[in-house]
C-alpha positions in Angstrom: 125.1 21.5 -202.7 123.4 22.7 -205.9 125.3 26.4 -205.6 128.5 24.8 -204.9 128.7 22.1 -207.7 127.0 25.8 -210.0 130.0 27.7 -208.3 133.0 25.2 -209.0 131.8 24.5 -212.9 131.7 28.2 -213.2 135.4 28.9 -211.8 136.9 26.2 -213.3 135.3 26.9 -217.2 136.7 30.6 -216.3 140.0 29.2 -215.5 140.5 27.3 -219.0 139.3 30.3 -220.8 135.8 28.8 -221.7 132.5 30.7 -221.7 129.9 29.7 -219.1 126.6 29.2 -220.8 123.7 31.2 -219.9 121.9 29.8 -217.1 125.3 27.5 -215.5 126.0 30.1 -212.4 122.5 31.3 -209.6 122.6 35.3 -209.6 121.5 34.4 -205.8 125.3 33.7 -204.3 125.7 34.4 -200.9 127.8 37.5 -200.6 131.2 34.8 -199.3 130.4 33.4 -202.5 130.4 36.3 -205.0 133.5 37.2 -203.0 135.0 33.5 -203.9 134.4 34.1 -207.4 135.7 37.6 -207.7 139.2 35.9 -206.1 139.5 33.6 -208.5 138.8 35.6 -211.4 141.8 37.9 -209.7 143.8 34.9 -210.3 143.7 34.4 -213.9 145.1 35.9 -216.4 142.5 37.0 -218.9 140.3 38.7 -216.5 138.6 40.9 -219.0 137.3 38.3 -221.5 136.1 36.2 -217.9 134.5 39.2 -217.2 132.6 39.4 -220.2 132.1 35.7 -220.0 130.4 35.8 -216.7 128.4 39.1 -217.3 126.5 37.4 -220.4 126.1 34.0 -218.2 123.3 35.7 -215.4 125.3 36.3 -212.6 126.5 40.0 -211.4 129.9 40.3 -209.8 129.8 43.7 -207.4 130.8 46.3 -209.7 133.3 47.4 -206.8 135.0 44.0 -206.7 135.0 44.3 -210.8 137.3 47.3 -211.2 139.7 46.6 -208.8 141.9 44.3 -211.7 140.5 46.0 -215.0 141.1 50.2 -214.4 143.6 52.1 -214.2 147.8 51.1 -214.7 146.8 47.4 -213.9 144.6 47.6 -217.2 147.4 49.5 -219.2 149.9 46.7 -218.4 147.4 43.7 -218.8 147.6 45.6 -222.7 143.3 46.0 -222.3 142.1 47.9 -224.8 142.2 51.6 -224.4 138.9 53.0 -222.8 138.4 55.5 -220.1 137.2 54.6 -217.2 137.2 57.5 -214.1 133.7 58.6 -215.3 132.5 55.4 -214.9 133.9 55.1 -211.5 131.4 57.6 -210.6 127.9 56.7 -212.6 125.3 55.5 -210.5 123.3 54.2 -213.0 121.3 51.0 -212.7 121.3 51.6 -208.8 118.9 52.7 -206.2 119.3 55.1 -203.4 117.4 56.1 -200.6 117.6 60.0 -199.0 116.2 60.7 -195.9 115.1 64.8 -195.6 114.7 64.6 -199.2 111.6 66.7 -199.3 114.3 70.0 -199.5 117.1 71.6 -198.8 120.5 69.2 -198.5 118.5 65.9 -199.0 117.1 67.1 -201.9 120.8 68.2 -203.3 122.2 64.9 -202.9 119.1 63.2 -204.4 119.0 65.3 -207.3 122.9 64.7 -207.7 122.3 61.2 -207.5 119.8 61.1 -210.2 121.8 62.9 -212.1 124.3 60.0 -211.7 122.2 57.5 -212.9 120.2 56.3 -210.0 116.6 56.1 -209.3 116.3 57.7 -206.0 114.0 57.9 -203.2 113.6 61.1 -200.9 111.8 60.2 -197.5 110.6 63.2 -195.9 107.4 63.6 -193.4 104.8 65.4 -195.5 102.5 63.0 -196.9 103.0 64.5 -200.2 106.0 66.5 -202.0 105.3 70.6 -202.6 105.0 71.9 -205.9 109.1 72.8 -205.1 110.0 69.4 -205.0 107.6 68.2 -208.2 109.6 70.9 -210.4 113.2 69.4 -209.5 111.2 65.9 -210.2 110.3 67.2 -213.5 113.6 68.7 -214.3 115.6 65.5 -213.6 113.3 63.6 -215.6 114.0 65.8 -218.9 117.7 65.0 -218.4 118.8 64.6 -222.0 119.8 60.9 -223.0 121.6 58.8 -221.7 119.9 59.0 -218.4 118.4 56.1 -216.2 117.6 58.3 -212.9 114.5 59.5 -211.6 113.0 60.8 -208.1 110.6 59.4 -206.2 108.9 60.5 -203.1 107.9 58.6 -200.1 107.0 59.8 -196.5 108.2 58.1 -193.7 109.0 59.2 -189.9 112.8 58.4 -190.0 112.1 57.8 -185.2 109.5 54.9 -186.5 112.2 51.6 -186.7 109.5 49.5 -187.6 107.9 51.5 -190.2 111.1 52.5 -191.8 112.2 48.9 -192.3 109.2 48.4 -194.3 109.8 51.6 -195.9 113.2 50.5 -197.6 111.7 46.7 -198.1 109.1 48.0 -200.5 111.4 50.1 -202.4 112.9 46.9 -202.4 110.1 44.6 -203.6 109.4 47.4 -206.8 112.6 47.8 -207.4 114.6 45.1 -206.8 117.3 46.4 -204.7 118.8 49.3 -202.9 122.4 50.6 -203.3 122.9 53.6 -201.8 121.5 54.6 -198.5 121.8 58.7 -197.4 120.8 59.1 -193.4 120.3 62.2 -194.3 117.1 63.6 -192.1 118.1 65.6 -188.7 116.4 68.3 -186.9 118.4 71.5 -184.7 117.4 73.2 -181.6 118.7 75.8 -179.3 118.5 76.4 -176.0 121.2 77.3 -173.0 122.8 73.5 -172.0 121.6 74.5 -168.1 118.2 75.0 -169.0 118.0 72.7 -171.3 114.2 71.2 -171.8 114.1 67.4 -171.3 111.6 66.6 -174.2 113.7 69.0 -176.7 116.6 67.4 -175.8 115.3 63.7 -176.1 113.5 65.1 -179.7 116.8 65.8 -181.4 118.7 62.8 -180.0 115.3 60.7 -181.0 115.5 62.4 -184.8 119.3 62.7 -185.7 121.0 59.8 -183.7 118.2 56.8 -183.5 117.0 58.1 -187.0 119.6 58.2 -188.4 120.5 54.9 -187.2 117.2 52.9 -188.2 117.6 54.2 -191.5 121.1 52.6 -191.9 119.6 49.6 -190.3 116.5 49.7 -193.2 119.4 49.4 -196.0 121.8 47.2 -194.5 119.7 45.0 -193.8 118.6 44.7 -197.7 121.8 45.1 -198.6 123.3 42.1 -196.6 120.0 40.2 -197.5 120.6 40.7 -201.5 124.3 40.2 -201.9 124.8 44.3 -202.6 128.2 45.9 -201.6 126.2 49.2 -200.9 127.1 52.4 -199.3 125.4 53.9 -196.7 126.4 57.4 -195.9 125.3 59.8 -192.7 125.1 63.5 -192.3 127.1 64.4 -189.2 128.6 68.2 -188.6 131.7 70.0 -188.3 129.7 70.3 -185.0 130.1 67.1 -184.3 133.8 67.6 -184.0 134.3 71.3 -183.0 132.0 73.8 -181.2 130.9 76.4 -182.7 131.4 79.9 -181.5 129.0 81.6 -179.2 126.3 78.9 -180.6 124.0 77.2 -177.9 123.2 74.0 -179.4 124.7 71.4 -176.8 122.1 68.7 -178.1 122.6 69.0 -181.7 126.5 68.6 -181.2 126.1 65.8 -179.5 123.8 64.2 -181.9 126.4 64.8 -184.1 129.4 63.5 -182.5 127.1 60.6 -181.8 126.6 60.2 -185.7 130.4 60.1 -186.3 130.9 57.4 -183.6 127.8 55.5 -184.6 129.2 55.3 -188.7 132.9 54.1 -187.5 131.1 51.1 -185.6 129.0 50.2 -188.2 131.6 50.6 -190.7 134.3 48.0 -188.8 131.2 45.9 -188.2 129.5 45.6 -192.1 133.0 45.8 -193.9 133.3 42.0 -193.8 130.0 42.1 -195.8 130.7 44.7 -198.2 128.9 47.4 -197.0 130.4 50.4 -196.5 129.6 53.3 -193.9 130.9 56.8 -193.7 130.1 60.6 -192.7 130.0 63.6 -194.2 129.9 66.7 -192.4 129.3 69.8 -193.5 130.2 73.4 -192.1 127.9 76.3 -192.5 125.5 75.8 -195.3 122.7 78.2 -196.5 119.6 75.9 -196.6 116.3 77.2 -195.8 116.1 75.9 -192.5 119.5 77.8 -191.8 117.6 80.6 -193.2 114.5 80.1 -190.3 117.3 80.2 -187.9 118.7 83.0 -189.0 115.4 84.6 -189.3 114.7 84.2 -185.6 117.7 86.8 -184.7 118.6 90.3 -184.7 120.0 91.4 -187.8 120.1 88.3 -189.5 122.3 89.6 -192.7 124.9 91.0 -190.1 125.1 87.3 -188.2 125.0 85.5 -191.7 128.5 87.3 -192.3 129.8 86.8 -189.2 129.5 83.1 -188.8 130.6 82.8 -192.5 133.9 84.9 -191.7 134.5 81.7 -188.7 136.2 79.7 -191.9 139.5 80.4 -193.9 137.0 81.0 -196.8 135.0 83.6 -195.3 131.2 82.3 -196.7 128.6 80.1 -196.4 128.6 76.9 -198.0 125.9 76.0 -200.9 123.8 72.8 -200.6 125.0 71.8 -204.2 129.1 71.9 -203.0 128.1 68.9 -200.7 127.3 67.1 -204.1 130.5 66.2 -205.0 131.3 64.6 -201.5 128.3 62.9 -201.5 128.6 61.2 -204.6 132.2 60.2 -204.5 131.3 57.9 -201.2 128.3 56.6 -203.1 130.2 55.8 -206.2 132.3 53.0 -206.7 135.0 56.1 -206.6 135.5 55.2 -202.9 135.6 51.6 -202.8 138.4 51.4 -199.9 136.9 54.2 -198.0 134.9 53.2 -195.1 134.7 54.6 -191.4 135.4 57.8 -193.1 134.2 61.4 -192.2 134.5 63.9 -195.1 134.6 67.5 -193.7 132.8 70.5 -196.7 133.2 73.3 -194.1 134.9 75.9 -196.0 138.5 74.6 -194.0 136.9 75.7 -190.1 137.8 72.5 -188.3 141.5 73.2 -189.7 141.8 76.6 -187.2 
């Protein structure tokens, strides 16, 4: 009663142009009701001074469901003042994310990118502490020169543990006060021939990079429905996912794969009525060190580094830091209307 008599004063002072007093609308809406709100601010005609009103009055509207009336043409022809606005679109600032596999390689790309961006970030990784490698990227993001709100932060956490991962993301929670950005990030490969195939190796990967990946989506959402946040949660999948890769035997990892593109489509029809969005990225060939162990493991590893490179139109290996860009656009209020959503950094190989 008390939210709906705080809900109706607020959208009807917004409608007459008047300024809701600080303290006169509950920062603690249900998500229906933020999206309520957002609708009738849609409806009027100064949007931008209601905007400002409501900003200065305690209660956050989605910064998602803010742009959509006050960027762009729409802006030019409401005659807002001139500003630009596509480097906001992609500032994470104010917001925290959570990386899975953070403790190197492609995790600890993204994370880095994402603190870059604004956010204070978490990598989750297994060792109970981060290397020396990881404490120097920590440093260097923390000497980013003003303005810069983003930092790292390590955690360890066993991404198979559903249980302990919950609490994991409910903690960064409790400190922080809430959690924006979720990357499932964490998988494992093996190989082996698919007739020979050991039962426990098999069950390991399907256990780390499809039930992982899922509880750690699960660990966000559920803080992210709980607070109100239209969040994004986004899952490493694999050109392997959708195409196999010549002469390699890694039956299961394809199929965990595939199994993470499926799993981020269903999640994504089923959270978008609560503003959470869910989508893949999937990279081609990229030169991580844990490529580099596999590598290492065959003859003439330079000689098979070229060849699987030459497999794309662009003839190369992929760098961890090209999967940036991808990465932060889905986390970014950039992508907004994208959700269900596989984005493919493979150098062009699924388009043979």
């Amino acid at each position: 009663m008390e939210e709906n008599l705080c809900f109706d004063m607020v959208a009807s002072m917004l409608r007459l142009g008047r300024k809701p007093r600080r303290g006169q609308c509950n920062p603690s809406y249900s998500f229906s009701r933020r999206e309520a709100l957002v609708r009738t601010l849609n409806d009027i005609d100064h949007c931008d001074s209601a905007f400002s009103h409501i900003s200065n009055c305690c209660f956050e509207i989605p910064l998602p469901y803010r742009m959509t009336t006050t960027v762009g043409v729409t802006a030019a022809l409401a005659g807002s003042p001139s500003q630009r606005s596509t480097g906001a679109l992609f500032s994470l600032a104010n917001r925290v994310a959570l990386v899975t596999g953070g403790h190197r390689g492609i995790g600890l790309e993204i994370a880095l990118g994402f603190a870059e961006a604004g956010a204070v970030v978490y990598c989750l990784d297994l060792p109970s502490s981060p290397d020396e490698s990881w404490r120097m990227v920590q440093s260097w993001a923390a000497s980013l020169p003003e303005p810069n709100s983003g930092r790292l932060e390590y955690v360890s956490g066993d991404v198979t543990d559903q249980k302990a991962m919950w609490e994991v993301v409910e903690k960064i929670v409790e400190k922080e006060g809430r959690i924006d950005v979720c990357m499932a990030n964490a998988g494992i490969v093996h190989v082996a021939e698919c007739l020979e195939y050991p039962a426990e190796d098999f069950k390991r990967v399907m256990d780390v990079n499809v039930s992982g990946v899922l509880f750690t989506a699960q660990a966000a959402g559920q803080q992210m429905e709980r607070l109100g946040i239209p969040g994004s949660i986004i899952m490493t999948a694999s050109m392997s996912g959708t195409i196999t890769n010549p002469n390699q035997h890694s039956s299961a990892y394809n199929i965990s794969k595939s199994a993470v593109l499926q799993l981020a489509r269903s999640m994504a029809c089923e959270l978008a009525p609560k503003g959470i969005r869910v989508n893949t990225i999937s990279p081609g060939y990229i030169y991580t060190d844990m490529t580099r162990s596999i590598l290492d493991t065959q003859p003439q590893p330079a000689s098979l580094k070229e060849k699987l490179g030459a497999q794309n139109p662009m003839g190369r290996f992929g760098r961890p830091d090209e999967l940036r860009g991808a990465a932060l656009w889905l986390a970014s209020d950039g992508a907004t209307f994208c959700t269900g959503s596989d984005i493919k950094v493979d150098g062009g190989q699924c388009a043979w």
